[in-house]
C-alpha atoms as one frame of an Amber mdcrd trajectory, in Angstrom:
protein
  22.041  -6.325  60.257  25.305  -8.113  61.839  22.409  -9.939  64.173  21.061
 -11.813  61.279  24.505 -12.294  59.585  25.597 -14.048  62.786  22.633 -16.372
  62.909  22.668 -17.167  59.093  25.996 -18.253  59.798  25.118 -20.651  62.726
  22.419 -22.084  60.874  24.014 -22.833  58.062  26.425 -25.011  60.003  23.658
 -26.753  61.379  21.842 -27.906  58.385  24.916 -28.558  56.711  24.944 -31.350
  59.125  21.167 -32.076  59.380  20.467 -32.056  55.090  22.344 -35.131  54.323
  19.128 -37.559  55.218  15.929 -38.102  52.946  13.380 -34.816  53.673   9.481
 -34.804  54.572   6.502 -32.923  55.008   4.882 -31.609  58.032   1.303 -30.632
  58.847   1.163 -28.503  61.854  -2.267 -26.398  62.746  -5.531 -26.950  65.238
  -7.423 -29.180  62.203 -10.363 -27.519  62.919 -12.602 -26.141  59.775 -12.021
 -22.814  59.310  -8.553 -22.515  61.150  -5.431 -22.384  59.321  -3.004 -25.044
  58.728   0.614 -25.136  57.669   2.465 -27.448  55.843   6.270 -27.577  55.276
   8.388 -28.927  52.885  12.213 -29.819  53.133  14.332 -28.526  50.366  17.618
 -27.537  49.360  19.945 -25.282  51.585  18.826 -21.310  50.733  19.576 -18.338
  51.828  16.753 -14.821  50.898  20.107 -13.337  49.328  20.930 -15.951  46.940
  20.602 -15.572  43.243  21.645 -18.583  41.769  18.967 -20.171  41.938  16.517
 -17.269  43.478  14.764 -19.296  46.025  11.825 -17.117  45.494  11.570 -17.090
  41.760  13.372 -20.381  40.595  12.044 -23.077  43.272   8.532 -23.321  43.250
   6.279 -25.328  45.787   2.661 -26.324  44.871   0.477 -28.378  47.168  -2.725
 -29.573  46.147  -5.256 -30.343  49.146  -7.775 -32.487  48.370 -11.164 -31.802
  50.009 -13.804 -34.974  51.194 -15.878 -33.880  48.355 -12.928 -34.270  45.901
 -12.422 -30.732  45.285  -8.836 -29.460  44.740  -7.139 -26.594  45.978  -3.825
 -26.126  44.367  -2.140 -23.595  46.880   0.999 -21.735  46.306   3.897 -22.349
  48.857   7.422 -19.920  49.325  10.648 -19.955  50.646  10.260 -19.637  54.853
  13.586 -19.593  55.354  14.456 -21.696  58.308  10.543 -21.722  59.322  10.813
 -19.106  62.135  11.338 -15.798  60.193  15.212 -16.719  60.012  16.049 -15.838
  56.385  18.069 -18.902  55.761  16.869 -22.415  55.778  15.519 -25.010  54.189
  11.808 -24.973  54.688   9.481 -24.246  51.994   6.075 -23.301  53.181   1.674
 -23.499  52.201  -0.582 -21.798  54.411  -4.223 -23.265  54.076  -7.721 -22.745
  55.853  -9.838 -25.847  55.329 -13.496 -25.053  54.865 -15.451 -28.104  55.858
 -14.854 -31.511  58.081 -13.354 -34.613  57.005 -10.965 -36.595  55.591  -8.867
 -34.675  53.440  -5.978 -35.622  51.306  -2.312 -33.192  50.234   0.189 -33.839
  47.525   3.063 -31.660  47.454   5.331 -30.804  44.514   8.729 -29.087  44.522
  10.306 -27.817  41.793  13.231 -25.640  40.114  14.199 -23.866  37.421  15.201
 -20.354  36.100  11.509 -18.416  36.729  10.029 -21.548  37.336   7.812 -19.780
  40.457   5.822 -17.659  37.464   5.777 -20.045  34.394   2.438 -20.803  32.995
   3.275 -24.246  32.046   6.057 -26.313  34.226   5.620 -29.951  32.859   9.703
 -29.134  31.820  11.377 -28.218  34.682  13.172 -30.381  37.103  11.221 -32.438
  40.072  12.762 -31.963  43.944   9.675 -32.916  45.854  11.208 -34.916  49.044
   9.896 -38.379  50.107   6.838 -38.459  51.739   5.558 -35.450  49.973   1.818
 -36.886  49.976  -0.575 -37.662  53.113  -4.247 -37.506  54.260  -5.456 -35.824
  57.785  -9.144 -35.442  59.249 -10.508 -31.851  59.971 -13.277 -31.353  63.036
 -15.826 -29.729  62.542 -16.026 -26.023  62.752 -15.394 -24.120  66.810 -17.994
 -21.812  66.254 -16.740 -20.080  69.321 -13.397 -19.645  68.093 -11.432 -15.929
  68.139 -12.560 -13.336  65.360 -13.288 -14.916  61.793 -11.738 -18.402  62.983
 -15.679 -19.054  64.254 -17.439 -17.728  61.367 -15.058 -19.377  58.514 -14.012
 -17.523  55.259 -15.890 -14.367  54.318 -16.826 -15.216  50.179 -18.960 -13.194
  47.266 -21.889 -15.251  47.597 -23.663 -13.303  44.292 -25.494 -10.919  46.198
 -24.642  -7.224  47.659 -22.983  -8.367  50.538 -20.275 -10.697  51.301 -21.127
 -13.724  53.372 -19.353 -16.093  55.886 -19.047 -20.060  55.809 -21.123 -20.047
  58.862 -24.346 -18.433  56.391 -24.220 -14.593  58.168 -23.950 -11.688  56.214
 -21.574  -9.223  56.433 -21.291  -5.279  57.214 -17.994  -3.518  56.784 -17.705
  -0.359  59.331 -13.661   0.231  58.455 -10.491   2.647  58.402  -8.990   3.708
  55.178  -6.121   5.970  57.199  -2.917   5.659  57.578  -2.384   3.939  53.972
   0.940   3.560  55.207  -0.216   1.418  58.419   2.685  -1.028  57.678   5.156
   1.306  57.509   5.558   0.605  61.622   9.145   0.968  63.211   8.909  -2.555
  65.329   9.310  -4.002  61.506  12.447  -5.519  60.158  13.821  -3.763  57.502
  11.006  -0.644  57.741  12.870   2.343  56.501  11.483   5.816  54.858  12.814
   6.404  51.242  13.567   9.772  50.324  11.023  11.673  48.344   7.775  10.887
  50.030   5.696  13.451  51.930   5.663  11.997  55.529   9.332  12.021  56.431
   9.489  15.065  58.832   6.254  14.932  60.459   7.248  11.011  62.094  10.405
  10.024  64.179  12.880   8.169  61.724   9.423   8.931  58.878   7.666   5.628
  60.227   5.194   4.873  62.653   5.199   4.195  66.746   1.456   4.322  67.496
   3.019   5.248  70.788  -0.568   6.110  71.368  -1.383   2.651  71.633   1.131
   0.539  73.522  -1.255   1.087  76.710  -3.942  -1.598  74.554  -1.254  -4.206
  73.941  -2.114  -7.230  76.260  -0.423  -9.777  77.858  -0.620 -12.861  75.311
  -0.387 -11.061  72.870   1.941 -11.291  69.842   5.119  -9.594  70.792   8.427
  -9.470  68.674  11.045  -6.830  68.302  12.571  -5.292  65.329  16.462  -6.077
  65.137  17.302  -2.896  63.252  15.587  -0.321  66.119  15.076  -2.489  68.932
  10.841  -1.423  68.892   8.432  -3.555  69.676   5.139  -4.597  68.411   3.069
  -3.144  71.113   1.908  -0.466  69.568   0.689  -1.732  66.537  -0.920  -4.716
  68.169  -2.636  -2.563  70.697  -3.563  -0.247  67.786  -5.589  -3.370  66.669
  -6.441  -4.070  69.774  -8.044  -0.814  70.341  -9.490  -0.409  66.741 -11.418
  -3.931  67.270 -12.572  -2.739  70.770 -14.160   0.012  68.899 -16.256  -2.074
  66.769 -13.838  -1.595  63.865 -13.950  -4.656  61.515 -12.134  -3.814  58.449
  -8.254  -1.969  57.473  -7.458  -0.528  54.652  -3.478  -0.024  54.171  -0.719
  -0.702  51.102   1.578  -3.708  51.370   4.042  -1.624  49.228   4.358   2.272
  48.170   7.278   2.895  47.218   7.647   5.598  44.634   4.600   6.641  46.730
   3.585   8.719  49.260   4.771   7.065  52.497   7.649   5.012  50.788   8.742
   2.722  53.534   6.574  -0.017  53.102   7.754  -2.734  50.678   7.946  -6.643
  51.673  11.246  -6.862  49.379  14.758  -7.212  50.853  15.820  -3.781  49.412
  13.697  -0.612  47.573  15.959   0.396  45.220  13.686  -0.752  42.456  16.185
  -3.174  40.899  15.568  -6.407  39.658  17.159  -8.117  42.329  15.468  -5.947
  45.218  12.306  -6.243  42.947  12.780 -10.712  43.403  14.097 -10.832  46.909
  11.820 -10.943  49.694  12.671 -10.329  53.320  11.376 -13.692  55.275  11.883
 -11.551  58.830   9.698  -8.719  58.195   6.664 -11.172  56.151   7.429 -13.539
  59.448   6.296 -10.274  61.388   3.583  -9.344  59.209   1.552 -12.216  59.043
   1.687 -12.091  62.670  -0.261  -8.611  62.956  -2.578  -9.617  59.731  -3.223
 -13.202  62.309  -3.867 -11.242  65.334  -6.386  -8.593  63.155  -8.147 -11.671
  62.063  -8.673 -12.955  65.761  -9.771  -9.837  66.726 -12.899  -9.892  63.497
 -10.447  -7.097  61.781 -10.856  -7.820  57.520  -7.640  -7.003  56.058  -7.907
  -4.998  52.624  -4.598  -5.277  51.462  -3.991  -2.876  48.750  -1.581  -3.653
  46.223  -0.116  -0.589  44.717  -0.153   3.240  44.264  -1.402   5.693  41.774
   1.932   7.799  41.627   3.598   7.234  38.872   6.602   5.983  40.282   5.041
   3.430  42.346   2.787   2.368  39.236   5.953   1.944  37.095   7.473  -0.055
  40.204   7.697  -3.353  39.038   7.963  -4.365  35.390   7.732  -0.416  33.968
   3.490  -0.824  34.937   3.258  -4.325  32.555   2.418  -7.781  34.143   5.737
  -9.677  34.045   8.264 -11.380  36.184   8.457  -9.167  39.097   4.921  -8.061
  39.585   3.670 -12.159  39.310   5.742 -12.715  41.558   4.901  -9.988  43.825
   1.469 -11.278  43.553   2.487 -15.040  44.057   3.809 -14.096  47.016   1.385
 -12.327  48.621  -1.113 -14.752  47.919   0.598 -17.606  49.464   1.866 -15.924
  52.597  -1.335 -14.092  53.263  -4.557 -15.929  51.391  -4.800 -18.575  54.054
  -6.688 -15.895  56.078 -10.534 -16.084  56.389 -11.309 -12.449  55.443  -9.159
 -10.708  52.757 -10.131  -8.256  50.144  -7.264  -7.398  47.519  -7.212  -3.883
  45.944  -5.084  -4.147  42.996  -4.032   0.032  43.665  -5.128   2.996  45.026
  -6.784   5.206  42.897  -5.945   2.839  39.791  -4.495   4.337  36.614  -3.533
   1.679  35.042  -6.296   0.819  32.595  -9.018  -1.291  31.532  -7.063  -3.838
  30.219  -3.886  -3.982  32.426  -7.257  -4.205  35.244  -7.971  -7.662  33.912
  -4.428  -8.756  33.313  -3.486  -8.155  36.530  -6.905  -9.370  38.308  -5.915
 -12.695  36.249  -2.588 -12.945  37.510  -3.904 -12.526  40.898  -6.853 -15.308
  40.811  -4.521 -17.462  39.288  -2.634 -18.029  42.458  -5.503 -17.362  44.922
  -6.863 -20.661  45.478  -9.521 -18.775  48.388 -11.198 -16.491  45.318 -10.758
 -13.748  47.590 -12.698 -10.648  46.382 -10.563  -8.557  44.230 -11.111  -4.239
  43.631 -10.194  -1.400  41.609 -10.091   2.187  43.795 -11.725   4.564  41.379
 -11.051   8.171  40.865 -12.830  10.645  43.081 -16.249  11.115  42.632 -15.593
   9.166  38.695 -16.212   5.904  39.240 -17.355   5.067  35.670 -13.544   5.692
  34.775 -12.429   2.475  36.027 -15.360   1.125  36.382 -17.532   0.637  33.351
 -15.414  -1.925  31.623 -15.229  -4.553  34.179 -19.179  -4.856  35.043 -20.608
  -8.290  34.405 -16.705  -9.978  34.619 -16.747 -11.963  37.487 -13.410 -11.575
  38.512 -14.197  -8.264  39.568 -17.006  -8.495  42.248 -16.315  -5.332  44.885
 -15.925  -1.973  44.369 -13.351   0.729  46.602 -15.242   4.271  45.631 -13.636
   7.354  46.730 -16.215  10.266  46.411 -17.490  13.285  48.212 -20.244  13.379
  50.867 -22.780  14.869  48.528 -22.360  11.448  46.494 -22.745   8.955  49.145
 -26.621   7.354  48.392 -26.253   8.244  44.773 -23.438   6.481  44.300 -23.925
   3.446  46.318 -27.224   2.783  44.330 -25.917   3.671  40.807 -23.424   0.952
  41.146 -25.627  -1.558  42.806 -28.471  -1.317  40.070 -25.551  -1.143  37.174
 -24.029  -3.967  38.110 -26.679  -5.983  39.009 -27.828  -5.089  35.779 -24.709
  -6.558  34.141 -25.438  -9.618  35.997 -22.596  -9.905  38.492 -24.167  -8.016
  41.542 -21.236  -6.101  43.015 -20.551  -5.704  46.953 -20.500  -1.877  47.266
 -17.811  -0.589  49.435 -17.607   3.333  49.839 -13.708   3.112  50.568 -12.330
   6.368  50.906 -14.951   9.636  51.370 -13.628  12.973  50.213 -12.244  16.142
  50.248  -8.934  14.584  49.539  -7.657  17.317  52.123 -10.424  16.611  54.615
 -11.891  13.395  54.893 -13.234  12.444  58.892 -11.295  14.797  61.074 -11.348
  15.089  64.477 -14.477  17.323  64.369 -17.063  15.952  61.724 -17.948  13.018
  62.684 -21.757  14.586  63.147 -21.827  16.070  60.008 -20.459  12.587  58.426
 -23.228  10.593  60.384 -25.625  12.866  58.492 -24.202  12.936  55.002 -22.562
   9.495  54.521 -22.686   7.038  57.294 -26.637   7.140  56.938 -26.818   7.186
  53.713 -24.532   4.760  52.557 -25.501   2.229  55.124 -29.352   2.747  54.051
 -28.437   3.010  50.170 -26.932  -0.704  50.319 -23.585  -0.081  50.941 -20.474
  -0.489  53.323 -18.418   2.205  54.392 -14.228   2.480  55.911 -13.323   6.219
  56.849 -10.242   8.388  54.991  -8.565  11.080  57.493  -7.772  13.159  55.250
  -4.437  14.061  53.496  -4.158  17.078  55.526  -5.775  15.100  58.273  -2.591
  13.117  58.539  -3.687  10.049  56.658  -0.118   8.967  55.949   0.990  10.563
  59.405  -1.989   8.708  61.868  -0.095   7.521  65.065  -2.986   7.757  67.236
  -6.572   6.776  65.973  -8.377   7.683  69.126  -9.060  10.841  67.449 -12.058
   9.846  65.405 -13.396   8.165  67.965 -16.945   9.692  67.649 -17.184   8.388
  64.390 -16.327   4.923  65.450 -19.134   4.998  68.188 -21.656   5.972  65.507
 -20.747   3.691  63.461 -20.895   0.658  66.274 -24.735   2.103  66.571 -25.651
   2.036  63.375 -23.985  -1.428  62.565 -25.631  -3.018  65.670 -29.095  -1.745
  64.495 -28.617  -2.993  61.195 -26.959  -6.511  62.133 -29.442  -7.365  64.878
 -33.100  -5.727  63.532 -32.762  -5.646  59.658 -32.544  -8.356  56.945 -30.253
  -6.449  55.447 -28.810  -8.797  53.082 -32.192  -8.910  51.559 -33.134  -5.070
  51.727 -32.860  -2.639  49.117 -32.741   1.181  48.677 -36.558   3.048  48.284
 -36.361   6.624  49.117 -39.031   7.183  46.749 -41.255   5.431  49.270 -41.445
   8.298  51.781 -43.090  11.467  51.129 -42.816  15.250  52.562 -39.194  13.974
  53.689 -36.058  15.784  53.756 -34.204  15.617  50.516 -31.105  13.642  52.090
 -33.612  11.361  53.676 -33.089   7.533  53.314 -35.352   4.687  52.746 -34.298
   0.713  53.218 -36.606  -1.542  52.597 -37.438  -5.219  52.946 -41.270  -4.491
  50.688 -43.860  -5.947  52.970 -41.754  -6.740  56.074 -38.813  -3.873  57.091
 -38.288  -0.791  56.473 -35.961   1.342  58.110 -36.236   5.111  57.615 -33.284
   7.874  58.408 -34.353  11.290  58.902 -32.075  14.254  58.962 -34.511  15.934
  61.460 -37.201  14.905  63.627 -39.308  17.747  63.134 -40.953  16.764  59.811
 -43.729  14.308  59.794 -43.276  12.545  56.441 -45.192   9.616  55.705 -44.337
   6.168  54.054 -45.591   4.071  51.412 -46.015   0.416  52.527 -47.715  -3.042
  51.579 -50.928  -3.381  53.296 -50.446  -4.796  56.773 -49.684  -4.302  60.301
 -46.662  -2.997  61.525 -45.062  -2.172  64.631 -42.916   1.558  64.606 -40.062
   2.601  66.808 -37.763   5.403  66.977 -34.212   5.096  67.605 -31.445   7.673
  68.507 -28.308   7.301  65.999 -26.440   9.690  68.869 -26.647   7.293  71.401
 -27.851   3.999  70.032 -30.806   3.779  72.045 -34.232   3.227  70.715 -37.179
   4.991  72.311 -39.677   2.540  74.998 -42.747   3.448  72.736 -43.604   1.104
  70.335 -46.695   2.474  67.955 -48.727  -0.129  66.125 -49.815   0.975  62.619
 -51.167  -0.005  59.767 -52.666   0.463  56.414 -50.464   1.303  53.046 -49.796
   4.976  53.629 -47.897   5.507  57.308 -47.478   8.878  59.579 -44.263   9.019
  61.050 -45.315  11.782  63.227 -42.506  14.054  64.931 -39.769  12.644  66.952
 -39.522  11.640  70.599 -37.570  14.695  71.619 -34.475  16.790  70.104 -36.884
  17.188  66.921 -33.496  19.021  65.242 -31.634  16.212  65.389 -31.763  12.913
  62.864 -33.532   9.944  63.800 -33.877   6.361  62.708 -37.263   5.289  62.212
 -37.553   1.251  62.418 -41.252  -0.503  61.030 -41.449  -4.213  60.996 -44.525
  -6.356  60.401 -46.458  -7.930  62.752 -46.748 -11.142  62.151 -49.975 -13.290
  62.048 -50.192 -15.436  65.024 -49.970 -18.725  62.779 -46.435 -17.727  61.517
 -44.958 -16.003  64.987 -43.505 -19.518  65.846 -41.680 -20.002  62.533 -40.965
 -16.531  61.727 -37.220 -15.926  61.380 -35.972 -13.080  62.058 -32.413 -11.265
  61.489 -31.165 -11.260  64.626 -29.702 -14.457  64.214 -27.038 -12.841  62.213
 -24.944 -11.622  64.761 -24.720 -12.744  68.649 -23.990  -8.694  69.738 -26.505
  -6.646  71.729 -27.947  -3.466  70.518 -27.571  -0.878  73.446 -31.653  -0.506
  74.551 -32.701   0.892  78.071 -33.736  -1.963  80.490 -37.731  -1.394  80.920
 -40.751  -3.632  81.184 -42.171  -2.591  78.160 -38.993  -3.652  75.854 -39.967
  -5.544  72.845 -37.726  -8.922  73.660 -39.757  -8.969  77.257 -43.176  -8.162
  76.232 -43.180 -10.807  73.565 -41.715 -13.694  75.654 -43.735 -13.043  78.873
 -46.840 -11.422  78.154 -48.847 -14.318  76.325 -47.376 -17.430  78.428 -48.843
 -20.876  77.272 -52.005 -21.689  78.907 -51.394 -25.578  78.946 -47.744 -24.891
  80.371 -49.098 -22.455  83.486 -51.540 -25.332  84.380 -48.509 -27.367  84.267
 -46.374 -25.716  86.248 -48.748 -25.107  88.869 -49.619 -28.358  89.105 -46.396
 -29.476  89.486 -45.993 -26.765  92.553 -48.659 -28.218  94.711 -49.100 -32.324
  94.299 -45.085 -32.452  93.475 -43.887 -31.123  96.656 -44.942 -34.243  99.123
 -43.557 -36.556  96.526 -39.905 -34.875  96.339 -39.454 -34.642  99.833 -40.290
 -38.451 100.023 -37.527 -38.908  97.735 -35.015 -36.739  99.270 -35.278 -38.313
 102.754 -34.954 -41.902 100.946 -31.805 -40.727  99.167 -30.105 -39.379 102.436
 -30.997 -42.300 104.603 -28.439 -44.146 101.901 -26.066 -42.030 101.267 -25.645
 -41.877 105.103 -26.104 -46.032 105.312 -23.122 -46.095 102.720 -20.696 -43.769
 104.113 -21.138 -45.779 107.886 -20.239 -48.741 105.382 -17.069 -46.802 104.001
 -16.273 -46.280 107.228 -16.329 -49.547 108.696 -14.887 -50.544 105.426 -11.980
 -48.424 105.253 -12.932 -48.050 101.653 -11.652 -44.254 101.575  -8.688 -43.937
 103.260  -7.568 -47.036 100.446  -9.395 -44.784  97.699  -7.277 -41.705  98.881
  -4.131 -43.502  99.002  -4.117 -45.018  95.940  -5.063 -41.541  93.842  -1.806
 -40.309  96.185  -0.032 -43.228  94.534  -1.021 -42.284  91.385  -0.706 -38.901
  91.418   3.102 -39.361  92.588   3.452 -42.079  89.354   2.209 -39.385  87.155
   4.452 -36.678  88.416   7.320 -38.808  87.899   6.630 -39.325  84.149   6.357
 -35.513  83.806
């Protein structure tokens, strides 16, 4: 730590010179909807250390942002240090996303007092907001081919089953849940194990390397270096990196656990649990995280941060378990260092024993300060979800789920808690978080039975799914996630099916539609329009239920992500599914989708606007996307076109030889002229002026 005492001394120095003048506040960021922006605030000389005043707990900065529809957006700021992860400084910091174009207006307030960054009311305390602490700037309209979720804006509840982005597309989580303790990285600041915890011996120094992973770091990437082990951030970049590759969009991990099971990752300047420790934050290691939770989010990785632990030490933590000083703070924080990103879900702790009420208390606290209304969860108790569950249906703070529950409860509990809380009239998101044995999990060798018994059937019940390794697995101890691999390339199939052929937003779960099925058989249906159909084996011949219509029926391969080159047109209300391509012992996906009449097969929308991916299907002639575009051409265009091939022809080569003869008339003029050897040498001339200013 003698680094960063040498440089707090330096820059102290230096703004003890540069403070004396009147302060302002600067907007920095691409002002471009849907990409983040930063503004800064000059205050008072503070170090992360100090106590008197806290610059964490007794300065408080507010900006409001003013949208052009006049909506406000009162975001909490915090102490940056001197802006650059430097833990001494005097810039206070908001990070904001805008969400639509326009003219949009900020007002920033700065203020002190003794716990002044958690009062409720703060009319009383004392007013430091600098000169020029209010300003307008105009936001562009959204890059729609920006990196990750800076093109499809902030991922919301939208009232429905699944989450939606700005842009209008729907959303399908395919995540990890393992390690937990994916912060705990070496190439951190301040990252060190706490004695007590069960992953100590099993990692050099008890945190991670993903040493695995440094090969997937790229140039341009982020890169800094921790000062206290001299590691880099390859290899949890290129973890990302390599995750995202994968078709990974979503990460589950703690943001602190000690009195846990990893205990070394805490954003606090110490983790001895005191109140001091428990109020000081450490500005070089948040510097470095929000640099790996950026990079996730321009790779399309969602960041569920998870707030807490079930252990009872951890639980007790801050404030004994009770919402006071330390853990609104704690929350404060977080929010305004890491809400500014587009896709964020907040758990408020792992396997959550704290309560019913203490559940809303805390979910308060935490909307309070998050200005985005980021979706906020409870993890339940294996295979119980009604535990924590039951008393926050139809409160619309609560709007997600994190289930952890065996593979034998996978449909059945993706469905229960869709129709319940539906029922209660706040339709929850339903994410299957964390699948079971606690010892097992996905291992290295079940990803075909989990495609089978969860993947399937959560997918096709409703729901969203992030995998658990296992605590003997090595959850905690993950370095190198190529080992569940298989599972990742499933899951890329099945989410590419879903996302490009299903309205899947607007399906819902029917097994009871298909008959002389398999008992673990699924049924998603769109009534009248889609249904898709997963069969555990190929060799049954089940049929389906249906509105009365015609319908076109394919088979595809969840193995390989192929569908089959037959497409079978049926009809009627009752359909034979008939026996499988080939590999009748394996499970298939069945897909049936309506024909449409000819009047509404120019209007007809279908769902594969809701992603721009390409589901893997063999090139043939007989492919669906070719043999509706090119087998029923316009008869009107084809006489236009050929027309255009035979009586066009004499007419464009009359044109062309006009256009040469001048082009070759002008250049003997240029010539003669000297017109381009002046052209040339003036551009020289410029050119040299030009170099000369750089």
């Amino acid at each position: 730590m003698t680094l960063k005492i040498r440089i707090y001394s330096a820059v102290i120095c230096w703004l003890a010179l540069y403070t004396g003048g009147a302060a302002a506040a600067s907007l920095t960021g691409a002002l471009i909807a849907w990409q983040p922006l930063q503004l800064d605030v000059v205050g008072p000389v503070a170090r992360e250390s100090d106590t008197s005043p806290n610059p964490f707990l007794d300065i408080r900065l507010d900006v409001t942002f003013t949208s052009p529809a006049g909506e406000n957006f009162v975001v909490p700021g915090f102490f940056a240090g001197n802006g650059l992860g430097i833990g001494v400084g005097t810039i206070w910091r908001t990070r904001f996303t805008p969400i639509e174009p326009g003219n949009w207006q900020y007002s920033a307030r700065l203020l002190s007092g003794t716990n002044v960054s958690v009062a409720d009311q703060v009319d009383e305390f004392d007013v430091i907001t600098p000169a020029q602490s209010t300003g307008e700037f105009l936001i562009a309209p959204a890059d729609k081919t920006a990196a990750g979720f800076l093109g499809t804006g902030r991922l919301a509840y939208a009232g429905e089953h699944y989450l939606k982005f700005s842009d209008g597309t729907y959303w399908l989580k395919g995540g990890v849940d393992s390690p937990e303790n994916f912060f705990g990285f070496a190439g951190f600041d301040n990252t060190v194990n706490q004695a007590g915890g069960v992953g100590e011996a099993q990692m050099p120094m008890g945190v991670h390397h993903y040493a695995e992973h440094v090969a997937h770091w790229q140039s341009g990437d982020p890169l800094f270096t921790s000062e206290d082990t001299g590691i880099d951030s390859k290899g949890i970049v290129g973890a990302v990196n390599y995750l995202a590759s994968e078709g990974i969009n979503s990460m589950y991990f703690l943001l602190m656990n000690l009195g846990g099971d990893g205990r070394e990752t805490y954003p606090f300047v110490g983790a001895t649990g005191s109140d001091y420790d428990n109020t000081h934050y450490d500005i070089s290691k948040l510097h470095q995280w929000n640099v790996v939770l950026q990079h996730m989010q321009n790779k399309a990785v969602a960041a569920h941060l998870v707030l807490g632990e079930q252990e009872q030490e951890n639980k007790n933590w801050l404030d004994g378990g009770e919402l006071g000083t330390q853990r609104k703070l704690y929350y404060r924080e977080m929010v305004a260092r890491f809400a500014y990103l587009n896709a964020v879900k907040w758990n408020l702790s792992e396997e959550s024993r704290y309560g019913n009420e203490r559940h809303i208390a805390f979910g308060n606290a935490l909307r309070r300060y998050d200005w985005a209304e980021h979706p906020i969860a409870v993890h339940s108790f294996v295979d119980d979800p009604a535990i924590a569950y039951d008393a926050l249906l139809g409160n619309d703070l609560f709007t997600i789920s994190s289930i952890q529950f065996s593979p034998e409860n996978a449909d059945e509990f993706t469905e229960t808690w869709r129709d319940k809380s539906k029922a209660a009239g706040v339709p929850w998101v339903i994410d299957m978080d964390e699948v079971g044995p606690g010892n097992t999990g996905l291992t290295e060798s079940n990803a075909d039975k989990l495609r089978r018994e969860v993947l399937y059937p959560v997918y096709f019940s409703g729901g969203n799914v992030e995998w658990y390794f296992g605590f003997q697995g090595a959850d905690i101890r993950t370095e190198n996630f190529r080992t569940r691999e298989p599972m990742y390339q499933y899951m890329r199939y099945a989410r590419e099916l879903i996302e490009q052929h299903l309205p899947f937003w607007e399906m819902q779960p029917d097994d009871s539609a298909l008959i002389g099925g398999d008992s673990n058989d699924q049924v998603f249906a769109k009534p009248g329009d889609t249904y898709a159909i997963y069969l555990n084996s190929g060799n049954r011949e089940p049929r389906l239920q249906v509105l009365a219509g015609d319908y076109t029926l394919r088979w595809f391969n969840p193995r390989n992500g192929e569908f089959d080159t037959d497409i079978n047109s049926v009809s009627g209300t009752q359909i034979s599914i008939g026996p499988a391509p080939n590999e009748l012992q394996e499970d298939w996906v069945v897909l049936i989708k309506r024909v449409a009449p000819a009047t509404e097969a120019t209007t007809e929308t279908t769902s594969e606007t809701n992603t721009a991916d390409s589901t893997r299907e063999p090139e043939t002639d007989n492919s669906p996307g070719q043999s509706e575009s090119t087998s029923e051409s316009s008869p009107e265009l084809g006489a236009a076109n050929t027309a255009s091939g035979k009586s066009g022809s004499a007419d464009w080569w009359l044109l062309t030889t006009i256009a040469l003869l001048l082009c070759f008339r002008l250049l003997l003029g240029f010539r003669r002229w000297r017109i381009l050897p002046r052209t040339f040498n003036m551009l020289g001339i410029q050119r040299v002026k030009v170099n000369r200013v750089e």
